[in-house]
N, C-alpha and C positions, 0 to 999 in steps of 0.2 A: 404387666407381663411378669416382674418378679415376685408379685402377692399371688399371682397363679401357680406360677412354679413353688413356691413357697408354699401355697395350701396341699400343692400336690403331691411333696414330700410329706408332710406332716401326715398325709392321704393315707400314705406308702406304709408309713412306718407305724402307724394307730393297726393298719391292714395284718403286717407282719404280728405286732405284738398280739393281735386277738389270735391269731394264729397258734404262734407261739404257747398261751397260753391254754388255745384249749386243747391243743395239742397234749399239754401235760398234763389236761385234766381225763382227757380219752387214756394215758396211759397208765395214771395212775388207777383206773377205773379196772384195764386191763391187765394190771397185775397179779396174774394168779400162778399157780402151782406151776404152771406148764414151762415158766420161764426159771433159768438158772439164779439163783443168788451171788450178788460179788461176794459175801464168807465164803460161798463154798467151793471157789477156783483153785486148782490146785497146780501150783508153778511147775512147769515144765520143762523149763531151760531158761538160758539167759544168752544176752548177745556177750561174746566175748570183747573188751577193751582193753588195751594193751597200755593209754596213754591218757587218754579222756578220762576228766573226772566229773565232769560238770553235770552227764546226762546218765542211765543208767536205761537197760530194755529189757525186762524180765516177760517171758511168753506162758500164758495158762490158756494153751490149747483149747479152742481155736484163736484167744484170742493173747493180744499184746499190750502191755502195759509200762507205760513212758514213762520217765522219770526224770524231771528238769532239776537242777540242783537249786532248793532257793525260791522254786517258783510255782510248782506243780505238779499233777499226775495225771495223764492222758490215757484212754482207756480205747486201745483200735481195735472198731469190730470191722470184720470182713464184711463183704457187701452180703452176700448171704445169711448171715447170722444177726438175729437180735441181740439188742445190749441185753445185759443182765439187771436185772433187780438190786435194788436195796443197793444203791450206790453210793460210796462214801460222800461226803460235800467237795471232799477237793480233787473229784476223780472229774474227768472232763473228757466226755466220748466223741470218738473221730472214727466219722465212717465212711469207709471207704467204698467207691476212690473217693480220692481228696484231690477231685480233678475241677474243680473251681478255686482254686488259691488265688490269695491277695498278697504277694508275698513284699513286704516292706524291706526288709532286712537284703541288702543289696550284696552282702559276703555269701549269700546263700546260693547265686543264681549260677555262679561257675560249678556247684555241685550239682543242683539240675543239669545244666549242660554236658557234665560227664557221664551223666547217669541216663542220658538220650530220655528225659522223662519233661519237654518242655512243653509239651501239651498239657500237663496237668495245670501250668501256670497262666490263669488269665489273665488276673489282674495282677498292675503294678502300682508300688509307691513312687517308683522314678521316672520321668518323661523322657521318651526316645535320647532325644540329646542327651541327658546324663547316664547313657548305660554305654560303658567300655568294653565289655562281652556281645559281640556281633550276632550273634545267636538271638540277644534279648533285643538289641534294635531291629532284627530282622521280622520278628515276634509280632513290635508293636508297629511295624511299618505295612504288614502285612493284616493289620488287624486281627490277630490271633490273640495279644495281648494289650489289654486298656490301661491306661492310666487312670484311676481310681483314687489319687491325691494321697501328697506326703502322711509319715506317722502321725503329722498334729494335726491334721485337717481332710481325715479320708472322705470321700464321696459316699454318703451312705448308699443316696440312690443309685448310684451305678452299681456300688457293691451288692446291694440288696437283689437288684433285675439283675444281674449276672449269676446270683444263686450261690455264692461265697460260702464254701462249706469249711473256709482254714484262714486264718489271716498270718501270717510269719514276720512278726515284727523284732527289732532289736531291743539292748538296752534303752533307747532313744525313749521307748514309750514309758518308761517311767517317769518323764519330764513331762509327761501328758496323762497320768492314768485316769482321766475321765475319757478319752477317747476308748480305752481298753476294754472300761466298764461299757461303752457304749455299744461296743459290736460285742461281746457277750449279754448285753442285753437282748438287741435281736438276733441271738441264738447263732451267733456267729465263734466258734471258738477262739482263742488268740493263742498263739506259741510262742515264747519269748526266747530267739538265738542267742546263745550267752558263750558261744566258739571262743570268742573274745577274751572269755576269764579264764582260757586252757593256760599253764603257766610252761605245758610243753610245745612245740611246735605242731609234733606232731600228734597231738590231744586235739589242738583244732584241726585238721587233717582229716582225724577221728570222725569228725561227726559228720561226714558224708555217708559214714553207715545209720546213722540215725534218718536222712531222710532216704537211703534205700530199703529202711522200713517202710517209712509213710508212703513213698510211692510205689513199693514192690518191685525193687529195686537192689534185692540186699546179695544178689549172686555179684552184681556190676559192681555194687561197690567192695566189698571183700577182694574184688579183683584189680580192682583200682588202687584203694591203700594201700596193698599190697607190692603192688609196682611202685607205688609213691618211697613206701618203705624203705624197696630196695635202694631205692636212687641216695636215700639219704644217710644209710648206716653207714657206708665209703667214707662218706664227709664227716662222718664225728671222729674220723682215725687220725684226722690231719694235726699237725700240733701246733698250738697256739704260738702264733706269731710275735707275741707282746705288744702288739701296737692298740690303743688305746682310741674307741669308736665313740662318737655320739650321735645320737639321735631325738632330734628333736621340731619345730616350730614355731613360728615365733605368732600369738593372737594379736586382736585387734589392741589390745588394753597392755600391748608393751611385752605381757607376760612368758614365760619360757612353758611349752607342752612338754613334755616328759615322760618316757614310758618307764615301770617300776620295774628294777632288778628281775623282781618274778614275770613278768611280761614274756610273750611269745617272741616279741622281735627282739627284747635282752637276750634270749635262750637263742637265738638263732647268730646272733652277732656272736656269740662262744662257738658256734658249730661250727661257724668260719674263721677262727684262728684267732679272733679279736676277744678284747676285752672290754666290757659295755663300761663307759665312762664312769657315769652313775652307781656301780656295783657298790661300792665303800660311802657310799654318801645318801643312800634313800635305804634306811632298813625294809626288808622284805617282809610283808605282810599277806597272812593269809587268806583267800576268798575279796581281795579288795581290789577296787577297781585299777586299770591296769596302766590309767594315766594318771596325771598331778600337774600342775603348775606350779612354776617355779621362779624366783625375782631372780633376775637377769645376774646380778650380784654374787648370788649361791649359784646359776648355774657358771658364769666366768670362773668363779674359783672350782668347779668341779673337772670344767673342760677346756679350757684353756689351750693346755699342752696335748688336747687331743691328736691324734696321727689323722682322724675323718672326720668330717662332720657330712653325715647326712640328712636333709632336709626332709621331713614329712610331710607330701603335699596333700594329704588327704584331706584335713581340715581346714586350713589356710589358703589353699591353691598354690599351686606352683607359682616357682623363682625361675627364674634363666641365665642368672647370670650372679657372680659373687658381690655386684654393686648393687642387685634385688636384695641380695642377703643386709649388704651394710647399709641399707636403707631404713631398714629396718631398727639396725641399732646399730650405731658407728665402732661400742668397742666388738664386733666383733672381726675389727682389723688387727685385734692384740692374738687372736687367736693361732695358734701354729697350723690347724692345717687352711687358714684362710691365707698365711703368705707362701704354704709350701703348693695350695691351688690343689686341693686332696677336699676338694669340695663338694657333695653329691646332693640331687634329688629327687625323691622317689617319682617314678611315673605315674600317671594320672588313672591307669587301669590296675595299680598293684596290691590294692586293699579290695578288687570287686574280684579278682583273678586268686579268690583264696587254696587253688592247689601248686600255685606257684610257690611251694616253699625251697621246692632244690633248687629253682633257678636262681631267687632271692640268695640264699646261701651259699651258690656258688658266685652270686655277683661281690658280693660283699669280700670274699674271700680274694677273688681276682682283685680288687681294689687294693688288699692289705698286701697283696704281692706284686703288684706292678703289673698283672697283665689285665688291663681292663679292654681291651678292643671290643670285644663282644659280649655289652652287658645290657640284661635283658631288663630289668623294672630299674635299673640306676640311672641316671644321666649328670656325666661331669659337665659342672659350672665353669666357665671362666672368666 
């Protein structure tokens, strides 16, 4: 049975690739006069960004032109419209709709859900049980949306019979780029979310205008940031508290995670009145990735006399309790806020839930002043 299935894939995807190819040989046959040249587009505006630096949207009527920092350039034709001729090699056309998505990148899916655009998204990389956005388990329970297998091991054939016109993966798939190569092979585009390298908060924020391009969507979002904005200009007027935050987890191998000074949730621990531990002890680096590891050693001497430590359960999983922490590693009974009980851990939906930045910043803030009753992605240890 599995040599059948086996030959059936192999069936599948010989099928697509002749496809594929004569696909490009009828078009390069039909390239003549009548179709537009990409030299000869001439830019017509650009998306405004206030914060985002990673992605870039410049429009030559009718069409739009993506720009990934680092990674690429996307060329969206309307469903109407032919691509153009004579396309550069690292130009990559997305046509729309892009109502078959694969979308990997799990930071993405609370921008769908604001943007009311969850029909576009079929396929997933994460299985009902790991989606913390109700919306996206509602999705796959209802069969609206498939599970199509993690970033390192996607399902070709679902993806292929599903008709995958987008896949939306994270950094993640650089630790795989033959999976990357593999669905650009069968003509499947790949997007790489890089939200992550924004070193403002609200830079990642930002790029919910990037997919109210791709899904035509961009009145929603403009209206959205917008009000996200509002919420969070208030809170950079508050004045730093002096109390001194860490943020981190502890891996498998002992090691200390660590986000860089330039990091989004650094930047965000300043908006709330706090001082990121780490400031003074990890030079800021530009374009670099946004965590590190750190011997338990260097970080003791950086955080010690912290006023918070809060736990990042994103990678690790959740702790419950400050004896989950010192389980971990015993000196961190030396640490101050482990005997003053100023102990926190992120919740388990606060890295999927990526427009929660004000609530995140008013949590941390309530922390560094005492009134914690009602905090919404935190949860005190005892």
């Amino acid at each position: 049975m599995k040599n059948w299935k086996k030959r059936g894939m192999s069936l599948l995807l010989a099928v697509v690739m002749m496809l594929t190819l004569g696909a490009c040989g009828v078009q390069s046959q039909s390239d003549t006069t009548d179709r537009i040249s990409f030299a000869s587009l001439q830019k017509t505006g650009e998306l405004t960004l206030s914060y985002a630096t990673q992605f870039q949207v410049d429009y030559y009527d009718p069409y739009t032109l993506i720009t990934i920092e680092q990674e690429g350039r996307y060329l969206l034709v309307p469903k109407s419209e032919e691509e153009p001729k004579n396309l550069p090699e690292d130009v990559v056309i997305l046509k729309q709709p892009l109502d078959k998505t694969y979308l990997v990148s799990t930071s993405v899916m609370d921008f769908i859900r604001q943007l009311d655009v969850m029909s576009y998204i079929c396929l997933s990389g994460s299985k009902e049980k790991d989606w913390y956005i109700k919306e996206a388990q509602e999705a796959m329970k209802q069969g609206d949306m498939l599970y199509a297998g993690k970033y390192s091991a996607p399902d070709y054939e679902c993806i292929l019979q599903a008709g995958c016109n987008l896949a939306i993966e994270n950094t993640m798939i650089y630790h795989t780029p033959e999976v990357k190569e593999k669905l650009e092979e069968l003509g499947i585009p790949v997007l790489v979310e890089k939200s992550s390298y924004e070193s403002h908060p609200l830079g990642r924020l930002e790029w919910i205008k990037l997919y109210g391009v791709l899904y035509d969507a961009q009145d929603a979002a403009e209206s959205y940031f917008k009000s996200e904005e509002e919420k969070i200009i208030p809170l950079l007027e508050q004045e730093n508290t002096g109390k001194k935050v860490a943020f981190f987890s502890v891996n498998s191998a002992g090691a200390i995670n660590v986000r860089k000074p330039n990091d989004y949730i650094a930047q965000m621990i300043g908006m709330a009145g706090g001082n990121y531990a780490l400031n003074d002890v990890i030079p800021e680096e530009e374009n670099a990735l946004s965590t590190m590891n750190m011997q338990m050693e260097d970080f003791y001497n950086a955080a010690w006399d912290a006023d918070v430590l809060i736990y990042n359960s994103a990678i690790e999983g959740e702790i419950t309790s400050i004896d989950d922490l010192l389980r971990k590693n015993g000196l961190f009974s030396d640490f101050s806020a482990v005997k003053q009980k100023k102990v926190y851990c992120t919740s388990k939906n606060f890295f999927q839930e990526s427009t929660g930045m004000a609530e995140f910043v008013e949590d941390i803030h309530a922390v560094l002043i005492g009134e914690e009753d009602h905090l919404t992605y935190l949860k005190k240890l005892n």
